[in-house]
C-alpha positions in Angstrom: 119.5 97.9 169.8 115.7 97.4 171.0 112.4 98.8 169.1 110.5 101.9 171.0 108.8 101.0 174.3 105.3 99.5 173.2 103.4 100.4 175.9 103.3 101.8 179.5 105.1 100.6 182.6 104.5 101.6 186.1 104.1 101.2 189.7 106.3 99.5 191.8 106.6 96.5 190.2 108.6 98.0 187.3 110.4 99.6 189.4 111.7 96.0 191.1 112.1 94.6 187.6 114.9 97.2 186.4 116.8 97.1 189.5 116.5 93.3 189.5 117.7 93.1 186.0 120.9 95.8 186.8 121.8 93.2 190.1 121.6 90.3 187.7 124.4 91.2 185.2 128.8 91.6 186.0 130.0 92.6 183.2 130.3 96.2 182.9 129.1 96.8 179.0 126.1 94.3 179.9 125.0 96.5 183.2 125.2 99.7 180.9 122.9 98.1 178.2 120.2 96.9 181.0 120.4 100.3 182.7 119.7 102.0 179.5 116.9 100.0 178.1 115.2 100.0 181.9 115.2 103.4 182.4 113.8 104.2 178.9 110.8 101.3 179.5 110.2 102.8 182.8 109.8 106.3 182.1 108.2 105.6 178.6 110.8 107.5 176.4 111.3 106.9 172.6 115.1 107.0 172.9 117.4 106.5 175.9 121.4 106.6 176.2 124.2 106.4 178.5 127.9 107.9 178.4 130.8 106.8 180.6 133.7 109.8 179.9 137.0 109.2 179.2 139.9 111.8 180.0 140.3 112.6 176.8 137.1 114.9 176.4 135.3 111.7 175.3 133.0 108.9 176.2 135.0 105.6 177.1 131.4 103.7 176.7 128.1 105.0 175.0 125.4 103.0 174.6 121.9 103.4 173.2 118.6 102.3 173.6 115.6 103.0 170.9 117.7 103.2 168.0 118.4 100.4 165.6 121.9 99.4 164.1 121.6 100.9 160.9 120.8 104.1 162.1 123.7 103.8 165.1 126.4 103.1 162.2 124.8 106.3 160.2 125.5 108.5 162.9 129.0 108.2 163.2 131.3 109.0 165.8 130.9 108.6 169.3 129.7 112.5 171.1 132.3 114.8 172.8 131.6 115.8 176.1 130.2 119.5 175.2 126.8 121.2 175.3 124.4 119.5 177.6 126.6 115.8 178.1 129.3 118.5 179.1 126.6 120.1 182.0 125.3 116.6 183.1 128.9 115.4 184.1 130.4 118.3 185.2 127.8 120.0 187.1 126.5 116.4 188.8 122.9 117.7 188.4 119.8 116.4 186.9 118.5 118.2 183.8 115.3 118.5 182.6 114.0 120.4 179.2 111.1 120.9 177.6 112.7 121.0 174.3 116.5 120.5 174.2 116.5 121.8 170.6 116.1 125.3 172.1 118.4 125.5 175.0 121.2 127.5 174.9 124.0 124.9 175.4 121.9 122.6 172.6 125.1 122.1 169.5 123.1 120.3 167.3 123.6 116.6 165.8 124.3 114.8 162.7 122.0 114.4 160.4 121.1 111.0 160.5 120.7 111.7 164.4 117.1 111.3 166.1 114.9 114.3 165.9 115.0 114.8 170.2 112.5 117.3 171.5 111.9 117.0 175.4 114.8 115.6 177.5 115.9 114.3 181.2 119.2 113.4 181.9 120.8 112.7 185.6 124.6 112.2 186.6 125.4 108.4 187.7 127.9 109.1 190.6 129.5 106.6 193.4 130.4 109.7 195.8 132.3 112.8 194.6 133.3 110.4 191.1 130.8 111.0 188.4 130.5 107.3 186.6 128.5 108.3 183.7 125.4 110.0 182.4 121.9 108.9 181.6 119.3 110.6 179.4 116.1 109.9 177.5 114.5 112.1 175.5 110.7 112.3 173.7 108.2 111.1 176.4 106.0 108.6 174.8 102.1 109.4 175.7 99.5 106.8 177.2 96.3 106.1 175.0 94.2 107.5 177.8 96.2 110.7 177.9 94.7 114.2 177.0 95.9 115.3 173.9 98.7 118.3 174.5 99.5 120.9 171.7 103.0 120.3 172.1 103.1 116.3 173.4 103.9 114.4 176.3 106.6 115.9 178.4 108.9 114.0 181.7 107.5 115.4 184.7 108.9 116.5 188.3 108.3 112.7 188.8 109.9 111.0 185.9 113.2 113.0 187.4 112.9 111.8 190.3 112.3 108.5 189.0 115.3 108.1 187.2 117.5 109.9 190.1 116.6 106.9 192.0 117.2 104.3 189.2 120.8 105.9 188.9 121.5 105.5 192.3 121.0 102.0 192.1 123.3 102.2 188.6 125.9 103.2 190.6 125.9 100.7 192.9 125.7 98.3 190.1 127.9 99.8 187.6 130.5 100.0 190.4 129.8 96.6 191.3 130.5 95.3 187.5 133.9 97.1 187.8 135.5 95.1 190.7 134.3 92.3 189.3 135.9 93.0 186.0 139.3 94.0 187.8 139.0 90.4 190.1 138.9 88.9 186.8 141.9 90.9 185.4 143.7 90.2 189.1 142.9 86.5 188.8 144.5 86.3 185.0 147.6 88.1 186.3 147.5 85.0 188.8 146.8 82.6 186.6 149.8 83.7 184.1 152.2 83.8 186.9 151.0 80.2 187.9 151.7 79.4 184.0 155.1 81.1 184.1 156.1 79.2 187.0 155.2 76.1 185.9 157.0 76.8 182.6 159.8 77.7 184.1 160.7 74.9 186.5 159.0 72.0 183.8 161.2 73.5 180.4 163.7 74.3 182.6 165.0 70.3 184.1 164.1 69.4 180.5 166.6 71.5 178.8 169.2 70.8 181.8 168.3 66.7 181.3 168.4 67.4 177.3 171.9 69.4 177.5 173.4 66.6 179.7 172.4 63.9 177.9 174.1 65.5 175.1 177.3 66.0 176.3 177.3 62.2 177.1 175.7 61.3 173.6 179.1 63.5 172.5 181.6 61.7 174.9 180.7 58.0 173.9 180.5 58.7 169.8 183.8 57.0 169.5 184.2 54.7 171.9 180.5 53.0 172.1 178.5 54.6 169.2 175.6 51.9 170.1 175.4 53.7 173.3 176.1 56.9 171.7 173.0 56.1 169.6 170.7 55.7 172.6 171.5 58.6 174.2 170.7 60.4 171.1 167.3 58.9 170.9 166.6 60.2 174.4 167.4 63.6 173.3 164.9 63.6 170.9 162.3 62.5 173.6 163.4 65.2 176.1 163.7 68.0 172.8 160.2 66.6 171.8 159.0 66.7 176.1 160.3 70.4 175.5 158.5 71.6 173.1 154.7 70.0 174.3 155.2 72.1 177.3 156.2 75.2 175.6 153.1 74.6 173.1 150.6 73.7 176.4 151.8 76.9 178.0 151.2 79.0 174.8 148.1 77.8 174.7 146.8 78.9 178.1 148.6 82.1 177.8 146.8 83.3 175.2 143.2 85.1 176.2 140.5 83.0 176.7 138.1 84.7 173.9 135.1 84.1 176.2 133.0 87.9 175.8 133.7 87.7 171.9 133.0 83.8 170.7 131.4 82.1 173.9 132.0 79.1 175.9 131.5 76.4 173.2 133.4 78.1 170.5 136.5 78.9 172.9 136.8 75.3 174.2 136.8 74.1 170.8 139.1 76.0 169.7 141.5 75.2 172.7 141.0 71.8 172.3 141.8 71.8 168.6 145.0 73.4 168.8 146.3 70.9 171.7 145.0 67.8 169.6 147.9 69.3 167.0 150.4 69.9 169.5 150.1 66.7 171.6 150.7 62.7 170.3 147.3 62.2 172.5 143.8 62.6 170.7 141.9 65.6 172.1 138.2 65.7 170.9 135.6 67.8 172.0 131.7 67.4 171.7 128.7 69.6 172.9 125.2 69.6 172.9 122.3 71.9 173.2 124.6 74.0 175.5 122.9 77.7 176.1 124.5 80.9 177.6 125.2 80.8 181.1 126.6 83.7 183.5 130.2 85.1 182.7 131.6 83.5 185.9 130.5 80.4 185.7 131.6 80.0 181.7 134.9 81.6 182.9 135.2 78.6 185.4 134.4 76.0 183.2 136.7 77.1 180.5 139.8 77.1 183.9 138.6 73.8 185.2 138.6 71.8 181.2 142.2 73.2 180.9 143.6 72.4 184.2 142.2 68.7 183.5 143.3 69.0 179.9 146.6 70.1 181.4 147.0 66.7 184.1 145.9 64.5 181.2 148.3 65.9 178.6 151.3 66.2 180.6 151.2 63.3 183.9 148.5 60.6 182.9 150.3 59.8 179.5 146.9 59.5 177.7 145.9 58.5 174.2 142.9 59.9 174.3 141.3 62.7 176.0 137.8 63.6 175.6 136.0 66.6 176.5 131.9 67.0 176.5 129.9 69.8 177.6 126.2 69.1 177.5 123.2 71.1 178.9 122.2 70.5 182.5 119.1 71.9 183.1 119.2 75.4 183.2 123.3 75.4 183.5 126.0 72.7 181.8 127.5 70.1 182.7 131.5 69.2 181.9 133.1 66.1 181.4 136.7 65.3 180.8 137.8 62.2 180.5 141.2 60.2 179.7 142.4 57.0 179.1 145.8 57.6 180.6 147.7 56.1 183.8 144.8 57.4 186.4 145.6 57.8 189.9 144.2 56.9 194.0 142.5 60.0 194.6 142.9 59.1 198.4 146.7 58.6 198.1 147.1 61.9 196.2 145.2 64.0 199.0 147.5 62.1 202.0 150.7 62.5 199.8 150.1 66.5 199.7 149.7 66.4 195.9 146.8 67.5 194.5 147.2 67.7 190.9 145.3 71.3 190.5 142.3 69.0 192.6 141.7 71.8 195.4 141.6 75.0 192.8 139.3 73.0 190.4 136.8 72.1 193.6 137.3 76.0 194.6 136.6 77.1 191.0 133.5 75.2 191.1 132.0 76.0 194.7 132.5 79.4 194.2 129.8 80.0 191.2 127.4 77.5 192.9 128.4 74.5 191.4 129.9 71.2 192.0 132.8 68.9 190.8 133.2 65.2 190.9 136.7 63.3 190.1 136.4 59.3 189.0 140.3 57.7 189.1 141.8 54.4 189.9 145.7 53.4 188.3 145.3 52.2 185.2 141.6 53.3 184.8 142.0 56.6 183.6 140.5 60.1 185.1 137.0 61.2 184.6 136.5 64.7 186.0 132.6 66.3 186.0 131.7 69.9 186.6 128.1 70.8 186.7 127.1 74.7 186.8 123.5 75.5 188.2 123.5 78.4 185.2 121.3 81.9 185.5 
C-alpha cells in the first residue's frame, strides 16, 4: 500500500505517465495495483480501490491504494457486491456523489474502514463484459484552492477523467489476461513435453532393466560370474531410472517465480538436482535485480533445459550455473564439464538438444543466447536478457 498523494498532478503529461505505467506491466495483479495508484495520483484522491467480481456475489481481486497494511488487515474481509460496488457493476455507469455516506444505496463499513465522504467510481468494461470497478473517494484540495465549507469535491471533469483512464484499463487489464493464459497454455505444453520425455526415457530403461534381469536369473547357476555382471548393470539401469524420474519431478513442479523470484527459484532448483544427481550442481549470483515476468520466466526454462542436457547426455561432474547483472537485465551462464558436443554436426544431424526452443525462448523477450561446445570440452551455454 502507498501513503496519500502529496501533491497535485495534471495536464497531459500525467495523463501519458499512467497509461504508460498500465502498458508496461503483464501480470494481471500488477496492472490492477498500477491502475489503482494512477488513477488516485491523477485525480488527487486520498483513497482509491479496484474490485474484479467473482460469480459468487464477491470480488475475485480487490486492491487498494491510500491505505496502509495495518489498516487493510484491520478491516477484514474482502466487500460483497451490494450497495454502490453492486450499482457500478451492474448498471455499467459512472457514479459520482457528493457524499456517499448519505446516498441511499450507502451500507456502511467496518469500523476500522476509512471515513469516505465524496466519491467517483466508473465500470472497467471490454464490450458488453464488465472487468471490474474503480473508485476513489475524498478529493484532495490544491494549496491555491479557495477554501469550500464542505471540501474539495471530483468534478464533471475528474469523471470524465477517469472514464478515459478505464478505457485504457481495459485494454490493459485484458491484455494482462491472455498473457497470463499463454503462460498457463505454454505450462500445459511444457508438462506434456515432460510427460513425453518421461515416458519414452523410464520407459526403455525399465524394459533394458527387466531384461537384463531375466538373464541375470537364467545364468545364476550355470555362470554366476556372469550372473554377477548382469546384476551390477541392473543397478546402473535401476539407478538411470530413478535420476530421470527425480529430473522430471523436478520440472514438474511449479516454478515459484511470482512468490520467491528468479534467484531464489533457481537456487532452489539447483539444489535439489545437486541431491538427486552423482554430478555437482552449484549455483552462484550476483547483484541480480528484478527484471520483467517474461523474461525471468525464460531464463528459469532455458537454465533447466541446459541443466536437463548436462545431467542426463553430457555425463558431467560438474555443472555450474551463474546469473550475474547485465546492465539493466542478467546475464545466464551454464556451464559443464561433461562430453561436449560439434554444435555444427548436431544442427546437420537434425538433433538439436532443446538448441532451437532455448534460441526461441531467448529472441522472443529481446534477448540473445550463445552456446560454446567442442567433444571433450564441455558445454557453455549464455543467455543475456536486455531487462525493463
Amino acid at each position: 500500500m502507498s501513503t496519500p498523494a502529496a501533491g497535485p498532478v495534471a495536464g497531459l503529461e500525467a495523463v501519458s505517465r499512467a497509461l504508460l505505467a498500465m502498458s508496461r506491466q503483464v501480470q494481471v495483479r500488477d496492472v490492477l495495483q498500477t491502475i489503482t495508484a494512477s488513477a488516485r495520483e491523477l485525480l488527487q484522491a486520498e483513497y482509491a480501490a479496484l474490485g474484479v467480481p467473482d460469480d459468487h456475489g464477491g470480488f475475485a481481486q480487490f486492491v487498494v491504494d491510500g491505505v496502509s497494511d495495518a489498516q487493510w488487515k484491520a478491516i477484514g474481509p474482502l466487500p460483497r457486491q451490494h450497495g454502490i460496488l453492486a450499482a457500478l457493476l451492474e448498471d455499467a455507469e459512472p457514479v459520482r456523489l457528493g457524499d456517499v455516506r448519505k446516498d441511499p444505496r450507502f451500507g456502511g463499513w467496518p469500523s476500522a474502514h476509512p471515513r469516505l465522504r465524496d466519491f467517483v467510481g466508473v465500470p472497467i468494461a471490454d464490450g458488453e463484459e464488465v472487468l471490474g470497478a474503480l473508485f476513489l473517494a475524498n478529493k484532495q484540495c490544491e494549496p491555491d484552492d479557495p477554501p469550500a465549507p464542505d471540501g474539495c469535491r471530483f468534478g464533471a471533469e475528474d469523471e470524465a477523467l477517469l472514464r478515459t483512464l478505464a478505457d485504457h484499463a481495459a485494454i490493459a487489464l485484458t491484455n494482462a489476461r491472455l498473457y497470463e493464459r499463454s503462460r498457463e497454455l505454454t505450462i500445459a505444453g511444457e508438462r506434456a513435453r515432460i510427460a513425453h520425455e518421461l515416458h519414452d526415457a523410464v520407459s526403455q530403461k525399465l524394459f533394458s532393466l527387466r531384461l537384463t534381469a531375466q538373464a541375470a536369473a537364467a545364468l545364476v547357476d550355470r555362470d554366476p560370474t556372469r550372473a554377477k555382471g548382469e546384476l551390477q548393470q541392473v543397478a546402473r539401469l535401476a539407478a538411470d531410472a530413478a535420476d530421470e524420474l527425480r529430473a522430471a519431478v523436478v520440472e514438474l513442479r511449479p516454478a515459484a517465480l511470482d512468490d520467491d523470484g528468479l534467484v531464489a527459484t533457481l537456487a532452489t532448483q539447483v539444489q535439489v538436482l545437486d541431491r538427486a544427481h552423482r554430478a555437482r550442481v552449484t549455483f552462484t549470483s550476483a547483484q541480480v535485480r528484478a527484471l520483467p515476468a517474461a523474461q525471468e520466466e525464460a531464463l528459469l526454462r532455458v537454465a533447466q533445459e541446459a541443466l536437463h542436457n548436462a545431467l542426463r547426455h553430457a555425463d558431467a561432474a560438474l555443472v555450474e550455473v551463474v546469473l550475474t547483472r547485465y546492465g539493466r537485465g542478467a546475464r545466464l551462464r551454464v556451464r559443464d564439464d561433461g562430453r561436449g558436443f560439434d554444435p555444427d554436426t548436431v544442427r546437420s544431424a537434425g538433433r538439436h538438444l532443446g538448441l532451437v526452443s532455448m534460441r526461441d525462448r531467448a529472441a522472443g523477450v529481446g534477448g540473445a543466447l550463445t552456446v560454446q561446445s567442442a567433444p571433450g570440452q564441455g558445454t557453455v551455454i549464455e543467455m543475456e536478457v536486455p531487462g525493463g
